[in-house]
N, C-alpha and C positions, 0 to 999 in steps of 0.2 A: 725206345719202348713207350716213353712218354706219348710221340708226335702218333706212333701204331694206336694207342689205347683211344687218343682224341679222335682220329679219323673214322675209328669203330663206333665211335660214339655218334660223332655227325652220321654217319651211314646210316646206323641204329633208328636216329631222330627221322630224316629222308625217307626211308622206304613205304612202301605204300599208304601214302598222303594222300589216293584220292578222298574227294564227300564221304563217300558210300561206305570203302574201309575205313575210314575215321569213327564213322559214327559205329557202324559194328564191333570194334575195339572197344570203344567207349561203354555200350550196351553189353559185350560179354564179359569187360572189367567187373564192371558194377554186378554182374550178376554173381563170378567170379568172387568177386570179394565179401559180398553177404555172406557167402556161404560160413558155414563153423569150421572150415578145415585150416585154422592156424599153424603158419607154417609151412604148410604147402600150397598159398597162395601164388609165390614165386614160379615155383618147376609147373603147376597147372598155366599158370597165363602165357610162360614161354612155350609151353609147351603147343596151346593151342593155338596163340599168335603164330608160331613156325607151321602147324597144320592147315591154316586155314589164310596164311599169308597176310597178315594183319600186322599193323606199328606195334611192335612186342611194347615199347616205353609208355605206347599210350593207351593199350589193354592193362600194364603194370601199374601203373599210374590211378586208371579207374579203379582198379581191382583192391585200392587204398581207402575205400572208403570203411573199411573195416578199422581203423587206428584207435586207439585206444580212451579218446573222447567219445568218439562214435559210436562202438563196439558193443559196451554195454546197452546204449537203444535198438539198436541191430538185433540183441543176441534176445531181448525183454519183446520188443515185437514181434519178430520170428516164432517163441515159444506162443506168444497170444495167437495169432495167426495159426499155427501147428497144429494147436490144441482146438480151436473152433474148423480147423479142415475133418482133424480126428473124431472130434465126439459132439460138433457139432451148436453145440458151448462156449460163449466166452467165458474162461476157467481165469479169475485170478490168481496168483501165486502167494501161499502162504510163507510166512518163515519158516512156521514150523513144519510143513512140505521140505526146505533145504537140507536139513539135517538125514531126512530119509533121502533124500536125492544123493546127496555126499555118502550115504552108505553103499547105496548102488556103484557109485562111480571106482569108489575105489575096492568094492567087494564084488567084482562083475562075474556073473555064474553064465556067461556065453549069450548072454542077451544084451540087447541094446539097451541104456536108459531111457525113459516114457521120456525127461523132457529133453534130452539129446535128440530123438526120433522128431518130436514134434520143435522143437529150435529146427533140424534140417526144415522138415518138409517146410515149415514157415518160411525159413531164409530164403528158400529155393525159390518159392512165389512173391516174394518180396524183391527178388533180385530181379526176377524176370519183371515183375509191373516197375522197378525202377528202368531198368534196361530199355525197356519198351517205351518209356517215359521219356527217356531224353536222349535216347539214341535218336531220335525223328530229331530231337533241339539240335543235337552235334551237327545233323546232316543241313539244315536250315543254315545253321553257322556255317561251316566248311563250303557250302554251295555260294555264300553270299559271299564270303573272303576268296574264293579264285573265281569268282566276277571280277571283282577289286582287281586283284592284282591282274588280273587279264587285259584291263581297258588304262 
């Protein structure tokens, strides 16, 4: 069972290594993992890695950038972001705003919370200009290391 579990693993590692997959892995991680959906980080990046034939480890792997050092700048830019796509505004965030937020969340009458709504839409574009950002870096990388090992 052991020696089965390790072989899945190298497999896992292996499979589509080129540039091009590399960096798109890396680029829908990262978009992937901004997102607010905690939790279901995991079954979406397999999910898509098996659709679109990508290193599931290295789409999961990106999709980390959500961890809980992180998270909280992730979740504070996203809403600034949300909110200036929304209304247009950069909208700071009061405290006294939180208390009516936490009402919403846990008293939900079929509507979305305003800054749940605006966290998405912010993460969403924040994943994408990250994604965009260093998915070109991954592919510069990956192109230049199988030169390397080529020659």
């Amino acid at each position: 069972m052991r020696k089965a579990i390790h072989r899945l693993f190298k497999q896992m590692l292996a499979e589509h290594r080129e540039p091009g997959k590399l960096a798109w892995a890396v680029g829908l991680g990262l978009f992937i993992g901004t997102l607010p959906l905690y939790g279901l980080h995991f079954p979406i990046c397999m999910g898509i890695a098996w659709l679109l034939r990508l290193n599931k480890v290295t789409v999961y792997l990106a999709a980390n950038i959500s961890n809980p050092l992180v998270a909280p700048l992730l979740v504070a830019a996203g809403i600034a972001i949300g909110e200036f796509v929304r209304f247009g505004t950069w909208r700071g965030l009061d405290m006294g705003q939180s208390d009516a937020f936490l009402d919403k969340v846990w008293l939900l009458t079929g509507q979305v919370p305003d800054l749940f709504l605006s966290c998405l839409i912010g993460d969403a574009l924040l994943g994408a200009a990250l994604g965009l950002l260093i998915g070109p870096i991954v592919l510069f990388w990956a192109r230049r290391r199988a030169r390397q090992a080529a020659a």
